[in-house]
C-alpha positions as CSV (number, residue, x, y, z in Angstrom):
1,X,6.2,-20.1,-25.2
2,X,7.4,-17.6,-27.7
3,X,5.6,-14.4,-26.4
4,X,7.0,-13.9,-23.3
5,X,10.6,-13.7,-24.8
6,X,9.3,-11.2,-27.5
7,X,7.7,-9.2,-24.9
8,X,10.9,-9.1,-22.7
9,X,13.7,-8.6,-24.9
10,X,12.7,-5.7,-26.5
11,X,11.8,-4.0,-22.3
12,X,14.8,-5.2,-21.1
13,X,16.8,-2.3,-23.4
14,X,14.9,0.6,-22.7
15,X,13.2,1.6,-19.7
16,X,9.7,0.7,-19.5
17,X,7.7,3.3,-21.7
18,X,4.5,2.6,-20.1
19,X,5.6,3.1,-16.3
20,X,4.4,6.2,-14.9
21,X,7.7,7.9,-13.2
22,X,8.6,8.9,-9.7
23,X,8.0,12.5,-10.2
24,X,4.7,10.9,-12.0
25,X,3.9,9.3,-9.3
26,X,4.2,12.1,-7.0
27,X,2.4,14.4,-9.1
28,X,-0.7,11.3,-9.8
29,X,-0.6,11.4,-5.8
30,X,-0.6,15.2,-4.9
31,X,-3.7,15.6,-7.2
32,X,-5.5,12.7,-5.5
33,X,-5.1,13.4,-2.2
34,X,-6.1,17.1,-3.0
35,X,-9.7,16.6,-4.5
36,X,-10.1,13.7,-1.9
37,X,-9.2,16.5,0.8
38,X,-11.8,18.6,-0.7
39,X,-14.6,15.5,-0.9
40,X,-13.8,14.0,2.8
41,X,-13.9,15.7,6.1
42,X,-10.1,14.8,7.0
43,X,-9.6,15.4,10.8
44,X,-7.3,18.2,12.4
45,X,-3.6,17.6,13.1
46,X,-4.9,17.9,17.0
47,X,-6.6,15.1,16.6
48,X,-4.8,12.2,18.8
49,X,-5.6,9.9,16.2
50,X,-3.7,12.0,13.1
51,X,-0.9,12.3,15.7
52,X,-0.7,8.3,16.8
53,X,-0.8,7.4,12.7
54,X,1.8,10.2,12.2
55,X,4.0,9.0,14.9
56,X,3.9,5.5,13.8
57,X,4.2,6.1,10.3
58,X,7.5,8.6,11.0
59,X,8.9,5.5,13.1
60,X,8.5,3.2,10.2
61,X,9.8,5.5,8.1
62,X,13.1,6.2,9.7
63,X,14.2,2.5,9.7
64,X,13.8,1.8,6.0
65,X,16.8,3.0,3.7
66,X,17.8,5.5,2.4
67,X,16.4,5.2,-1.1
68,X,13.3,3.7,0.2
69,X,12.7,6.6,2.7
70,X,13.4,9.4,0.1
71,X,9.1,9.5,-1.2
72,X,6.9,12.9,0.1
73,X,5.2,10.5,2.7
74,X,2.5,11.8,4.3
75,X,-0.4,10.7,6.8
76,X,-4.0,12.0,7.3
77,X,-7.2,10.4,8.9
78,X,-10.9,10.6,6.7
79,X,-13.6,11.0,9.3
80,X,-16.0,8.2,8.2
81,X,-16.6,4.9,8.8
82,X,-15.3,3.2,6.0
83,X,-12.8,0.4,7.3
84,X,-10.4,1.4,4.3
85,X,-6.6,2.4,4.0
86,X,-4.6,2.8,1.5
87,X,-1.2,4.7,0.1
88,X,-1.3,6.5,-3.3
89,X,1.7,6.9,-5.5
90,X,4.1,8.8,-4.3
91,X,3.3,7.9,-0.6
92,X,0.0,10.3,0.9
93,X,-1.5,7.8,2.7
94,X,-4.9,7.9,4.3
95,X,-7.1,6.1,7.3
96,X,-10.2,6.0,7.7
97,X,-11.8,6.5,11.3
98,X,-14.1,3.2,10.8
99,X,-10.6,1.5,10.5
100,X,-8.8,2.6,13.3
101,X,-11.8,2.5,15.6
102,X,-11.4,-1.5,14.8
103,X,-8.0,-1.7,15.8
104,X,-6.9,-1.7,19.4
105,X,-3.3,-1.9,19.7
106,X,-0.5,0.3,18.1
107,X,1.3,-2.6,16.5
108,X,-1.7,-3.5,14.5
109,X,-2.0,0.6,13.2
110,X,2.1,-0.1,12.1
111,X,1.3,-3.5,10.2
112,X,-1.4,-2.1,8.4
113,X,1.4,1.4,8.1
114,X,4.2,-1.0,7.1
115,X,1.9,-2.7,4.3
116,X,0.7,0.8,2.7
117,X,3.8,1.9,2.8
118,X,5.7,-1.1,1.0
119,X,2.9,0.1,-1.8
120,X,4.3,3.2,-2.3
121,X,8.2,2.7,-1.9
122,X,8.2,-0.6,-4.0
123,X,5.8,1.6,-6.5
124,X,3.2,-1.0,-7.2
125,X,0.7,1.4,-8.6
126,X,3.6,1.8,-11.4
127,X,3.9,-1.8,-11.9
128,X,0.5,-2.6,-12.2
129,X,-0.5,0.0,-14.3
130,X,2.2,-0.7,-16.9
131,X,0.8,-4.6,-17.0
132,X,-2.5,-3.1,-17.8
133,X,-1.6,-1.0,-20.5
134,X,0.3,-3.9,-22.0
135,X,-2.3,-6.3,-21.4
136,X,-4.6,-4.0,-23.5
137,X,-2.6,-3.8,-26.1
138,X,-2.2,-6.0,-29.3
139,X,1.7,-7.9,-29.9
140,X,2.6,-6.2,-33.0
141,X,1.1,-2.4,-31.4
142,X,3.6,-3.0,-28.5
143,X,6.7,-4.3,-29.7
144,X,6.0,-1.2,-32.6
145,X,5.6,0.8,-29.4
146,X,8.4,-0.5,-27.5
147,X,11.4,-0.4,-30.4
148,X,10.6,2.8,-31.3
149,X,11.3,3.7,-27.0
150,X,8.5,6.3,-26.8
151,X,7.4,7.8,-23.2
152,X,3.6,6.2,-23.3
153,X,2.7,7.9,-19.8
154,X,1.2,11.1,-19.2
155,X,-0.7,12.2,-15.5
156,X,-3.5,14.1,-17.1
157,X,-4.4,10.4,-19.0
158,X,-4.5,9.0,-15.8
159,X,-7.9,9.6,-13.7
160,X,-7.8,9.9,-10.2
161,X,-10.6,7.2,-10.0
162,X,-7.8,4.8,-11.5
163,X,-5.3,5.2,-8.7
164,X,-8.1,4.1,-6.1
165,X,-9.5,1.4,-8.7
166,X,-7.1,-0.5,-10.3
167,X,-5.9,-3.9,-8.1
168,X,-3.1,-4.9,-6.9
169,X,-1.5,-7.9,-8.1
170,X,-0.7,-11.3,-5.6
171,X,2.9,-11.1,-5.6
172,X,2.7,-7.3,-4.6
173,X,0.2,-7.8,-2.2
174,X,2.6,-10.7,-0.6
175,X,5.3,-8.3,-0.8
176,X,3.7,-5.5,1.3
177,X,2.8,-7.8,3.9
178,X,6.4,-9.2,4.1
179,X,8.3,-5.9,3.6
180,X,5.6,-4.2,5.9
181,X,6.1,-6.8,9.0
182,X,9.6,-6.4,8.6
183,X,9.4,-2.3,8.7
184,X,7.2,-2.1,11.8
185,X,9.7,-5.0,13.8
186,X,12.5,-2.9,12.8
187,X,11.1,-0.2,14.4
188,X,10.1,-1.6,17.3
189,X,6.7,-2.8,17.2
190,X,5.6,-6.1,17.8
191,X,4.8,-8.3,14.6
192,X,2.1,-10.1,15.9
193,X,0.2,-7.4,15.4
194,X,0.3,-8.2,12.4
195,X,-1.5,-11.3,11.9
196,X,-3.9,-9.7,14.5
197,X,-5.0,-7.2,12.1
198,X,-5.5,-9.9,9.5
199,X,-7.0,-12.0,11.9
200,X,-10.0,-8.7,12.7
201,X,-10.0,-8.5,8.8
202,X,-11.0,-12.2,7.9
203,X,-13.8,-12.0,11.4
204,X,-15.1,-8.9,9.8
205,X,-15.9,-10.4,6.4
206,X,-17.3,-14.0,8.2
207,X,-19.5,-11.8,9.4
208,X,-20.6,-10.4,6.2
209,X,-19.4,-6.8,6.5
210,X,-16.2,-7.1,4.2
211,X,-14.3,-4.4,4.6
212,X,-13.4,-2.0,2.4
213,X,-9.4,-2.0,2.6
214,X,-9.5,-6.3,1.2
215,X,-12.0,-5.1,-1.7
216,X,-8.7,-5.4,-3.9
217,X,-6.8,-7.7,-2.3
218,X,-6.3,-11.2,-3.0
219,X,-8.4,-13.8,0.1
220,X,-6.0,-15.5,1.1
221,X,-6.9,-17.9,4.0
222,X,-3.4,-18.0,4.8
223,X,-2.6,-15.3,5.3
224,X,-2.5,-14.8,9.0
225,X,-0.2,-18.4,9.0
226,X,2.0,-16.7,6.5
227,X,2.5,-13.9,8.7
228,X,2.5,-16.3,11.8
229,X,5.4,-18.4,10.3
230,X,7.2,-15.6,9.7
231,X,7.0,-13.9,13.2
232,X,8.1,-17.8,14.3
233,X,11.6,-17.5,11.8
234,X,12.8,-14.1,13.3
235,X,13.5,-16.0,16.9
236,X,13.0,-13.0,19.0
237,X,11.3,-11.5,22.2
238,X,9.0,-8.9,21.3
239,X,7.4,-6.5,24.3
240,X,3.8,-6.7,24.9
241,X,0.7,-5.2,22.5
242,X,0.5,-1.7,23.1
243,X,-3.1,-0.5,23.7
244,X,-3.9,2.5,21.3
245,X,-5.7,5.1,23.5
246,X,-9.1,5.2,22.1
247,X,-9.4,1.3,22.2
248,X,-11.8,-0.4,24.3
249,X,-10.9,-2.6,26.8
C-alpha cells in the first residue's frame, strides 16, 4: 500500500516528466498522418464522403469549449476496407472507407467522431504513454528520475508504429464514449446513434470479422446499455436518424 504514495507525491510537484507535450503531440501527429498519407490512398476533398466526415466533425467541434476546441483537428478518409478509425495526438483523424460503408446514418459517423475526438482533446495517447514508461521502469530509477524533474520525452524516441499500437486504457475508453455522446447531442445529432454503432460493432465480431477499430478497445458487453442508459437520463426528443447518402436502404 506504500508504492502508490511514493509514486504520487514526488509527480504531484512537478509536471509529469514522462508525458509527451501538446506541441509534442502535435508534432508525434503531423509526422504520422504524413507517412500514413504517403502509404494509403486517402480520397479527394471532392469526395462526398471527406466532405460528410468534415462537416460532422466541424459541427462537433464548434460545440466543445474553448480549450477543448483549440487542437489542429483535421479529417481525411483511407480508401480501403479496413473497418478502422482512429485520432492521433494532436487531433488528425482518419476513416476508413470499409467503416463508413458500414454505417448508414449520420448520427452513427458523429458518435464514432465524438469518441476519436474525446481521444485527442482529453490527450489519452499522453496518458497512456506516460503509464508505460513508468510501468517499465524500476521504483528507485523513477523516483531518481522524477526528483531530479528531468523532461524524459522526446518525438524522435517515439515511433510512429507506437501511436497506432499502444492501447488505450478502460477508463479512457469509457470516457470517449461519454464525452463523445455528449459532443455529437450537443450538436445536434441524435445519440442513439450511438449505441447503434456499437450495436453494428458487437454483430460484426459475432460474426467473426472483428473489426479493426475494437482491436484496442476493451469488450465490453455493456456497452450499448451504457450508452442506452445514458441517452434514457438526458430526457429529451431527438429528431429522427439521418440516412448518410451512400447508405443502402
Amino acid at each position: 500500500m506504500i508504492l502508490p504514495v511514493l509514486l504520487v507525491l514526488p509527480v504531484a510537484a512537478h509536471a509529469d516528466p514522462f508525458r509527451p507535450s501538446r506541441e509534442q503531440q502535435i508534432q508525434l501527429g503531423e509526422r504520422a498522418a504524413k507517412d500514413l498519407k504517403a502509404k494509403e490512398k486517402v480520397l479527394p476533398e471532392s469526395d462526398e464522403r471527406v466532405k460528410m466526415l468534415r462537416s460532422i466533425g466541424n459541427r462537433i467541434i464548434a460545440k466543445l469549449s474553448d480549450k477543448d476546441k483549440n487542437w489542429p483537428y483535421t479529417f481525411d478518409v483511407i480508401d480501403k476496407n479496413e473497418v478502422n478509425a482512429f485520432a492521433l495526438p494532436g487531433g488528425k483523424t482518419f476513416f476508413y472507407t470499409g467503416l463508413l460503408s458500414k454505417m448508414k446514418t449520420e448520427d452513427e459517423l458523429a458518435a464514432v467522431v465524438g469518441h476519436e475526438l474525446t481521444h485527442a482533446y482529453r490527450e489519452h495517447f499522453a496518458s497512456s504513454y506516460a503509464d508505460a514508461q513508468k510501468r517499465e521502469l524500476g521504483l528507485a530509477v523513477l523516483l531518481t528520475i522524477l526528483r531530479a524533474d528531468r523532461n524524459m520525452v522526446t518525438v524522435a524516441a517515439i515511433s510512429n508504429q507506437l501511436l497506432f499500437d499502444l492501447p488505450f486504457s478502460r477508463r479512457h475508453e469509457t470516457e470517449a464514449d461519454d464525452r463523445g455522446t455528449d459532443a455529437m447531442v450537443l450538436a445536434g445529432f441524435n445519440p442513439t446513434g450511438a449505441a447503434n454503432v456499437f450495436r453494428m460493432f458487437q454483430e460484426l465480431k459475432k460474426g467473426g470479422a472483428s473489426p479493426e477499430f475494437l482491436s484496442t478497445h476493451p469488450d465490453d458487453k455493456n456497452r450499448v446499455k451504457r450508452i442506452e442508459d445514458r441517452i434514457k437520463k438526458m430526457k429529451v426528443t431527438w429528431g429522427p436518424l439521418k440516412p448518410l447518402p451512400w447508405a443502402k436502404p
